[in-house]
N, CA, C and O atoms as a GROMACS GRO file, in nm:
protein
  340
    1UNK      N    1  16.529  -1.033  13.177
    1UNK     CA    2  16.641  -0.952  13.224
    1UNK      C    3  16.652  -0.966  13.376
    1UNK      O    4  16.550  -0.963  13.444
    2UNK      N    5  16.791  -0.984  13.440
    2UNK     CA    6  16.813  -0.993  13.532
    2UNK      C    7  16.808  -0.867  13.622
    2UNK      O    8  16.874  -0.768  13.591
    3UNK      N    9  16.721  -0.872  13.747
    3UNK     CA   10  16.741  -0.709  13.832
    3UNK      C   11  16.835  -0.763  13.973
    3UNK      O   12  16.844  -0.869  14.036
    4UNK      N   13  16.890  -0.642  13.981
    4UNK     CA   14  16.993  -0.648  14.079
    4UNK      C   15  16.945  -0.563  14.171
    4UNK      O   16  16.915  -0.445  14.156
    5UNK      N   17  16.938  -0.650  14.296
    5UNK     CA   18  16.924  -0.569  14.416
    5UNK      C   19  16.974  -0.435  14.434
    5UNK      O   20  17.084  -0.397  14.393
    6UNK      N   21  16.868  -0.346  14.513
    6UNK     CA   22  16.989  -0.211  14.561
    6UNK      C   23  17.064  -0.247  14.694
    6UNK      O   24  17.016  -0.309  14.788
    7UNK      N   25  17.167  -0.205  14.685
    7UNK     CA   26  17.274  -0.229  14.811
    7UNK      C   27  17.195  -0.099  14.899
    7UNK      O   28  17.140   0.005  14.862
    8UNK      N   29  17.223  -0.172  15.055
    8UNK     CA   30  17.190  -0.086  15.166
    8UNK      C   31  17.285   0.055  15.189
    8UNK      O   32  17.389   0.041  15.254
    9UNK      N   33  17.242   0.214  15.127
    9UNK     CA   34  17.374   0.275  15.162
    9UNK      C   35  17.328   0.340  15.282
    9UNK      O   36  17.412   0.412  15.335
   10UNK      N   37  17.217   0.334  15.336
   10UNK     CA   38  17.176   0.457  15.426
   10UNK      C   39  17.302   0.441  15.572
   10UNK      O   40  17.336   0.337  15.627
   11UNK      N   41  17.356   0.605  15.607
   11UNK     CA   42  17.405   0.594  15.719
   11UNK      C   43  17.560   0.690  15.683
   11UNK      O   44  17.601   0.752  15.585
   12UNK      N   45  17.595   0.670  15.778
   12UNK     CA   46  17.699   0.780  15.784
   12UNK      C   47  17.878   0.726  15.705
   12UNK      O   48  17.966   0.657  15.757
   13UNK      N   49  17.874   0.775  15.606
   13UNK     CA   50  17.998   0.707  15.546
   13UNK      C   51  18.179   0.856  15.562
   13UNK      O   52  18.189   0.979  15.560
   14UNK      N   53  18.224   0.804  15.569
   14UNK     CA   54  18.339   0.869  15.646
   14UNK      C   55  18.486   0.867  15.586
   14UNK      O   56  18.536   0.758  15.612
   15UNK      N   57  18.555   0.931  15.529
   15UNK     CA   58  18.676   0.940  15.508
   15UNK      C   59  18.757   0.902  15.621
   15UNK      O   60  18.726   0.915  15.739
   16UNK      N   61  18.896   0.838  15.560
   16UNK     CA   62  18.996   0.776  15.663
   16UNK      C   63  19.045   0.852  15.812
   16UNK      O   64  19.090   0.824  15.923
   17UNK      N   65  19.006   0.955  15.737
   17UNK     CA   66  19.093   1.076  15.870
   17UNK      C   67  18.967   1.147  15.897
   17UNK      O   68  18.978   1.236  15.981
   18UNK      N   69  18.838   1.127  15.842
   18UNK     CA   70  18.749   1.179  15.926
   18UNK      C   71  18.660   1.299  15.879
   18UNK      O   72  18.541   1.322  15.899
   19UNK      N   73  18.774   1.381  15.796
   19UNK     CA   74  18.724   1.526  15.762
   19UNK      C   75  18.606   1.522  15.664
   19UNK      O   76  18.507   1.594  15.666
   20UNK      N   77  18.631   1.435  15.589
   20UNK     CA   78  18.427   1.395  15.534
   20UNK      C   79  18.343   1.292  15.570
   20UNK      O   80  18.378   1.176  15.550
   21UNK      N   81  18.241   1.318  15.619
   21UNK     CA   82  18.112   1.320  15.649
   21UNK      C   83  18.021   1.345  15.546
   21UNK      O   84  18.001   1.462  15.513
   22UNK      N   85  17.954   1.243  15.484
   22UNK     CA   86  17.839   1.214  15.446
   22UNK      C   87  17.763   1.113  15.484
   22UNK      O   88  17.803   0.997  15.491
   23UNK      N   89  17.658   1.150  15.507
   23UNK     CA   90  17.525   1.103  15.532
   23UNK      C   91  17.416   1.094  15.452
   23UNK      O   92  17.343   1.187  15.417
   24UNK      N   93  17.408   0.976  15.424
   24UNK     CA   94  17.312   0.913  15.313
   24UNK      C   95  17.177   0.912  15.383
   24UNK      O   96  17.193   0.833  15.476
   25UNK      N   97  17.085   0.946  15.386
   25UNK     CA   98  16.916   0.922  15.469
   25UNK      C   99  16.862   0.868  15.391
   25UNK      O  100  16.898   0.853  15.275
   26UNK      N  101  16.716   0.808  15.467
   26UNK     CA  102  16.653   0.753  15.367
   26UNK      C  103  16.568   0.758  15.287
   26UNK      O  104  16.524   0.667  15.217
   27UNK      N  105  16.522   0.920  15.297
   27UNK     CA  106  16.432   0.966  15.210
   27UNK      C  107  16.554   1.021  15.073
   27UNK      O  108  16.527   1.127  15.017
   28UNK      N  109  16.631   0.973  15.046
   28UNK     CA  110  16.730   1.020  14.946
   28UNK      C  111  16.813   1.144  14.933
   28UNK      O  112  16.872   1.198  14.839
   29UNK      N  113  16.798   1.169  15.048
   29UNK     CA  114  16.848   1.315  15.022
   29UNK      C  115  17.002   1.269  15.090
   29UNK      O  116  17.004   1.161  15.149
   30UNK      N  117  17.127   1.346  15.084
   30UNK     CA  118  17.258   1.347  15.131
   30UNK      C  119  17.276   1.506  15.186
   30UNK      O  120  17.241   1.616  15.143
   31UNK      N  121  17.353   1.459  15.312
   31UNK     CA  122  17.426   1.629  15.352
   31UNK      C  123  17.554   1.578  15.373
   31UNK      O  124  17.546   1.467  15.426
   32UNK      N  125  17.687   1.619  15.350
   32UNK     CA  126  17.801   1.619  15.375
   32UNK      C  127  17.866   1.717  15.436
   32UNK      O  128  17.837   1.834  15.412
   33UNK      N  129  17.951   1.686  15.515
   33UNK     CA  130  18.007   1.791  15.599
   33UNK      C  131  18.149   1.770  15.560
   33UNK      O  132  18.183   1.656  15.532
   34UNK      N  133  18.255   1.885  15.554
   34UNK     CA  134  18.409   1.914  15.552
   34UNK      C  135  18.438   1.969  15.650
   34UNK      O  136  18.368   2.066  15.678
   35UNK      N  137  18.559   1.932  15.749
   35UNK     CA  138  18.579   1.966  15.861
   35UNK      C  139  18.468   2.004  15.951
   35UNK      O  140  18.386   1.925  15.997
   36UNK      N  141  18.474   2.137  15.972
   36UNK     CA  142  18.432   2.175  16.068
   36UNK      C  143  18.282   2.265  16.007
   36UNK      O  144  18.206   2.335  16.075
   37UNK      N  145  18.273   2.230  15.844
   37UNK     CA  146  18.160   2.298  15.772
   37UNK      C  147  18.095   2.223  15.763
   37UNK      O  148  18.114   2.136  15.678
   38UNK      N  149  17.980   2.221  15.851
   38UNK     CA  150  17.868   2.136  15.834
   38UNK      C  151  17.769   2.153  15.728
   38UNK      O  152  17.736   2.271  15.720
   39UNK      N  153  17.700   2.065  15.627
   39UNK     CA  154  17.616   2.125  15.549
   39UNK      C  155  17.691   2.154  15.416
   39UNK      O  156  17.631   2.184  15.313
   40UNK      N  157  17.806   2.146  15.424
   40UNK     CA  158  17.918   2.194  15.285
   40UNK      C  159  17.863   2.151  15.166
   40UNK      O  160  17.901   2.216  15.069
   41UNK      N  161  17.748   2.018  15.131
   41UNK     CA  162  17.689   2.021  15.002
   41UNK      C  163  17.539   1.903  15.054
   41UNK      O  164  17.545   1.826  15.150
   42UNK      N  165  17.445   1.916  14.981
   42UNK     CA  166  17.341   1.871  15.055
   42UNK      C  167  17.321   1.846  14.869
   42UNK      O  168  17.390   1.888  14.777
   43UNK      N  169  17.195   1.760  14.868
   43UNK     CA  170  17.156   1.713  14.767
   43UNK      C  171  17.067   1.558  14.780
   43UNK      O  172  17.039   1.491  14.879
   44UNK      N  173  17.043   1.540  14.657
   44UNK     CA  174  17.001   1.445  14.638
   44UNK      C  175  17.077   1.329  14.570
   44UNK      O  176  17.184   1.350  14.513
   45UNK      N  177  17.003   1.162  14.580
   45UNK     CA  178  17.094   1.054  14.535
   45UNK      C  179  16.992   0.981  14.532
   45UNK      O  180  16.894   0.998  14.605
   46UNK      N  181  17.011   0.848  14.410
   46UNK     CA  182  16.971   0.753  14.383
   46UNK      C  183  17.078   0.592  14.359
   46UNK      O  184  17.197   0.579  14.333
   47UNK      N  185  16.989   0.509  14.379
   47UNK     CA  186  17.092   0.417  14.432
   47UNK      C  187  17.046   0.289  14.329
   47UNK      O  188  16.949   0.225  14.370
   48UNK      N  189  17.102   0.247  14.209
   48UNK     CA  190  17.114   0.159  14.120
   48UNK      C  191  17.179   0.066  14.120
   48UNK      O  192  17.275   0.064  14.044
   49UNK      N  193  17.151  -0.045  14.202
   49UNK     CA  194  17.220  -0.180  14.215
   49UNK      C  195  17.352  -0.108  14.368
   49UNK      O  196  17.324  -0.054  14.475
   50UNK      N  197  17.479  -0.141  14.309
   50UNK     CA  198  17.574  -0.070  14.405
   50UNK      C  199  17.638   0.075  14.374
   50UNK      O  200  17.742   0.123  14.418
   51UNK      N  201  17.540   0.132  14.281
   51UNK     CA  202  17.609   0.245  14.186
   51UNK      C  203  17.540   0.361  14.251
   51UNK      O  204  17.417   0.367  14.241
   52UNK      N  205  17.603   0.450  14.314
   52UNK     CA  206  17.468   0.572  14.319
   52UNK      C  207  17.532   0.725  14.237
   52UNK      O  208  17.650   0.762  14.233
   53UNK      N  209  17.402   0.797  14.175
   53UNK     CA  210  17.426   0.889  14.094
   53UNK      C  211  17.334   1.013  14.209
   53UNK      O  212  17.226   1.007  14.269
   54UNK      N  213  17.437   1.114  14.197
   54UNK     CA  214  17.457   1.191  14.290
   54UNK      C  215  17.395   1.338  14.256
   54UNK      O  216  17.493   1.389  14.202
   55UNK      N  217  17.289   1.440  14.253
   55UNK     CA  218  17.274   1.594  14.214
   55UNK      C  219  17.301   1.707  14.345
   55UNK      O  220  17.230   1.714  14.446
   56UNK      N  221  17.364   1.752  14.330
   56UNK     CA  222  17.397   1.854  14.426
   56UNK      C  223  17.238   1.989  14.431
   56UNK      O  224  17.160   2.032  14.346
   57UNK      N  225  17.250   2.002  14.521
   57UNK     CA  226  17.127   2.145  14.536
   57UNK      C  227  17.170   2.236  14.415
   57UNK      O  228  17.087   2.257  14.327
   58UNK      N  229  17.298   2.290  14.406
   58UNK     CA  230  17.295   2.350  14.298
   58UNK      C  231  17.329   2.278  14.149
   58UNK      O  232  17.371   2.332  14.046
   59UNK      N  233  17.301   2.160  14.173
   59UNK     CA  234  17.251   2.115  14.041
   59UNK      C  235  17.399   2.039  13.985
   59UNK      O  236  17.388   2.004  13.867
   60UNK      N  237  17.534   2.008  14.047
   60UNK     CA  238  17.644   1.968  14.041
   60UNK      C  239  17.587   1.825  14.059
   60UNK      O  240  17.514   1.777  14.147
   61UNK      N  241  17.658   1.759  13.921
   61UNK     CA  242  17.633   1.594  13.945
   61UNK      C  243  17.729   1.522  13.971
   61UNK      O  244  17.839   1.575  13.952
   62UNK      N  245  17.729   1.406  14.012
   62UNK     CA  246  17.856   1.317  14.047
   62UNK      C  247  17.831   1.198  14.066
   62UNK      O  248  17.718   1.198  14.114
   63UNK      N  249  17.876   1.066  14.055
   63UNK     CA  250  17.856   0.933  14.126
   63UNK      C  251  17.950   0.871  14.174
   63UNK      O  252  18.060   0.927  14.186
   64UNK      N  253  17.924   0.702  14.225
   64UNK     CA  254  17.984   0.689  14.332
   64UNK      C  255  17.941   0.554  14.294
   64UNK      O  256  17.848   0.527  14.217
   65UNK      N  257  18.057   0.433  14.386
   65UNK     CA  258  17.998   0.299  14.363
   65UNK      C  259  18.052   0.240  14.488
   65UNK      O  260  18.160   0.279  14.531
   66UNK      N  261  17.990   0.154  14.543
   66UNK     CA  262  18.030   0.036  14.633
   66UNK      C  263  18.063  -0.098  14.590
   66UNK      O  264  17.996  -0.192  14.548
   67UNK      N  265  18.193  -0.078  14.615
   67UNK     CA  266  18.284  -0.222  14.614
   67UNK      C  267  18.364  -0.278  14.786
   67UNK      O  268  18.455  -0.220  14.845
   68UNK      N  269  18.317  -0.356  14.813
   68UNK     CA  270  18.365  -0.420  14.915
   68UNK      C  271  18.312  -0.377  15.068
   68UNK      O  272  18.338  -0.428  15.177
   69UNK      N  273  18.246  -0.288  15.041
   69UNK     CA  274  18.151  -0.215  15.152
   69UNK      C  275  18.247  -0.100  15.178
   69UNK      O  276  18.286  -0.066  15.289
   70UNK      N  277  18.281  -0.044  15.062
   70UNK     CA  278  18.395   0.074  15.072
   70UNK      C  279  18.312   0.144  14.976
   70UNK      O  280  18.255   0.083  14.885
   71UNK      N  281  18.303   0.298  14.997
   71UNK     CA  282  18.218   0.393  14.889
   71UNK      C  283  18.317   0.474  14.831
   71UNK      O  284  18.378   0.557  14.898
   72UNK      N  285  18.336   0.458  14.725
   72UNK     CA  286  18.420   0.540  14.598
   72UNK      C  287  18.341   0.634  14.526
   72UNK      O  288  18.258   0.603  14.440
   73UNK      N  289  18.371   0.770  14.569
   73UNK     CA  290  18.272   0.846  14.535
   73UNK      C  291  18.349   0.980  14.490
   73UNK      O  292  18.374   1.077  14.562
   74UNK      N  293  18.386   0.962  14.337
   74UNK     CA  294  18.415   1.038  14.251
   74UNK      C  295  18.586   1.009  14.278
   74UNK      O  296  18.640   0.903  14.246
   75UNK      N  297  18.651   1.109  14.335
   75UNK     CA  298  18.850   1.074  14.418
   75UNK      C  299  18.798   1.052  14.560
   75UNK      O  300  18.885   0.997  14.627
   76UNK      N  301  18.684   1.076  14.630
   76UNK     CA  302  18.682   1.014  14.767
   76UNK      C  303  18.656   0.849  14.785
   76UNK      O  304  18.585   0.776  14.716
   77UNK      N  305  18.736   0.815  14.901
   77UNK     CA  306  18.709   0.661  14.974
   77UNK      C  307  18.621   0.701  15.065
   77UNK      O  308  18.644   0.809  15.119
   78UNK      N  309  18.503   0.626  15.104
   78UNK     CA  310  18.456   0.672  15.268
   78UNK      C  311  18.462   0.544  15.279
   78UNK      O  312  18.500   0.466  15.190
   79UNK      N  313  18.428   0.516  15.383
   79UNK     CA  314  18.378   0.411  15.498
   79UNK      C  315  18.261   0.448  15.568
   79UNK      O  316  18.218   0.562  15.582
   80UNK      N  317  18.199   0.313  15.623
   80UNK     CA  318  18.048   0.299  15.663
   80UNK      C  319  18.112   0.349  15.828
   80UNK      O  320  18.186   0.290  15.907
   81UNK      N  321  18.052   0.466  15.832
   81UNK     CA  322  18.039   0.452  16.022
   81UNK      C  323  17.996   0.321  16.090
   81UNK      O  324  17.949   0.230  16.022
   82UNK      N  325  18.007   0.312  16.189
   82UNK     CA  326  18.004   0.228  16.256
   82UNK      C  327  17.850   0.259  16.306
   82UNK      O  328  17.841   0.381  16.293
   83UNK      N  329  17.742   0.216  16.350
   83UNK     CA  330  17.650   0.277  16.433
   83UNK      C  331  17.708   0.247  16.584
   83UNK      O  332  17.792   0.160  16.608
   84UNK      N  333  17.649   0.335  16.683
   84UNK     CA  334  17.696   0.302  16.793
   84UNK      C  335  17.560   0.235  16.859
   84UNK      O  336  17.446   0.272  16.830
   85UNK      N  337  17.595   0.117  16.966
   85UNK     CA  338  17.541   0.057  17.050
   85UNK      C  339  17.429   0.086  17.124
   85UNK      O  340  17.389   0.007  17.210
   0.00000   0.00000   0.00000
């Protein structure tokens, strides 16, 4: 059986206009922020090839996949922040 690499997600992935913020770390854990609510859902994630499956602290599940270095995660698009220099 063939194994498929895990894709690199760690780092700050970002909606078009900004207002979400998630942050993937690399001990697996995620915090996302909405606007100006920092912390708005925190949880945990695992990362299966380009697929990651998502548990919220209170126990809300969800996933998400990377295609094109774009994260589709449930009706959200993010994008990879940029790191800065």
């Amino acid at each position: 059986m063939e194994t498929m690499e895990n894709i690199d997600v760690v780092g700050m992935w970002v909606t078009a206009d900004g207002y979400i913020r998630q942050e993937l770390l690399p001990n697996g854990r995620y915090d996302e922020a909405r606007g100006s609510r920092r912390s708005a859902y925190t949880g945990s994630y695992t990362v299966t090839g380009s697929h990651l499956d998502y548990v919220d602290d209170t126990g809300f599940t969800a996933t998400g996949d990377i295609r094109d270095g774009v994260l589709y995660h449930e009706h959200l698009v993010l994008y990879r922040e940029e790191k800065k220099a």
